[in-house]
C-alpha positions in Angstrom: 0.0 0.0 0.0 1.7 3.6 -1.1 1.6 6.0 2.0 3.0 8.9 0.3 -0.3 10.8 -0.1 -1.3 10.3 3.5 2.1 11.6 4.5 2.2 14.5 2.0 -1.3 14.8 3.9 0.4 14.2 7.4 2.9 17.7 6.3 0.8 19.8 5.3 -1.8 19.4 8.7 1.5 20.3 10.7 2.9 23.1 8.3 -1.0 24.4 8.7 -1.0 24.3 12.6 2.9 25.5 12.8 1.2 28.7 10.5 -1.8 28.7 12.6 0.2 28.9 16.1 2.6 31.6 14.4 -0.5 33.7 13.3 -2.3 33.6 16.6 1.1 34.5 18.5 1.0 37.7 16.1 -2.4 38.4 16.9 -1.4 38.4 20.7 1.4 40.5 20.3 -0.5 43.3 18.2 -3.4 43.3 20.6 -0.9 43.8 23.4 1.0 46.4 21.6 -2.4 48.0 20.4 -3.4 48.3 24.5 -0.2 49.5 25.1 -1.3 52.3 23.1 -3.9 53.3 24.0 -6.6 52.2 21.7 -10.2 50.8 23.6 -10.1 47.2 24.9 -13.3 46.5 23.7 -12.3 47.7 19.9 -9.2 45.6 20.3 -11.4 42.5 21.4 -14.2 43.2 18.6 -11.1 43.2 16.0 -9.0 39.6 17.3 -11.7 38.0 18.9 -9.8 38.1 22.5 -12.0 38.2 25.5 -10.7 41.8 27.8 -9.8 39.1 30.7 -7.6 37.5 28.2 -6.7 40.5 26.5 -5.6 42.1 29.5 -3.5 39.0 31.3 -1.5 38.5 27.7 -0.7 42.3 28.4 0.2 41.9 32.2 2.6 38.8 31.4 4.3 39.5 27.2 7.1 41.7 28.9 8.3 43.9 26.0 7.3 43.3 22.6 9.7 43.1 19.4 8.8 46.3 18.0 
């Protein structure tokens, strides 16, 4: 039995997850930095989809951000 298209199948699932988990850790770090600058919580939230508690812990705990 030939595997190859379940592995091929296998990468692309992680390549998808590895982009998924980079794309919500940008997402974090622009609604932190966004707070950080003032702009409403609640906009912020509306925009990413963050709850404020979450919102505001990820801000309490990122440290400085890579800007």
């Amino acid at each position: 039995m030939d595997l190859a298209p379940l592995e091929l199948a296998v990468n692309r699932l992680r390549e998808a997850e590895a982009a998924l988990d980079a794309a919500r850790a940008d997402v974090e770090t622009e609604a932190v930095a966004a707070v950080r600058e003032g702009a409403p919580v609640e906009a912020i939230c509306d925009a990413c989809g963050l709850t404020p508690h979450d919102l505001l812990r990820l801000e309490k705990t990122a440290g400085q951000l890579p800007h």
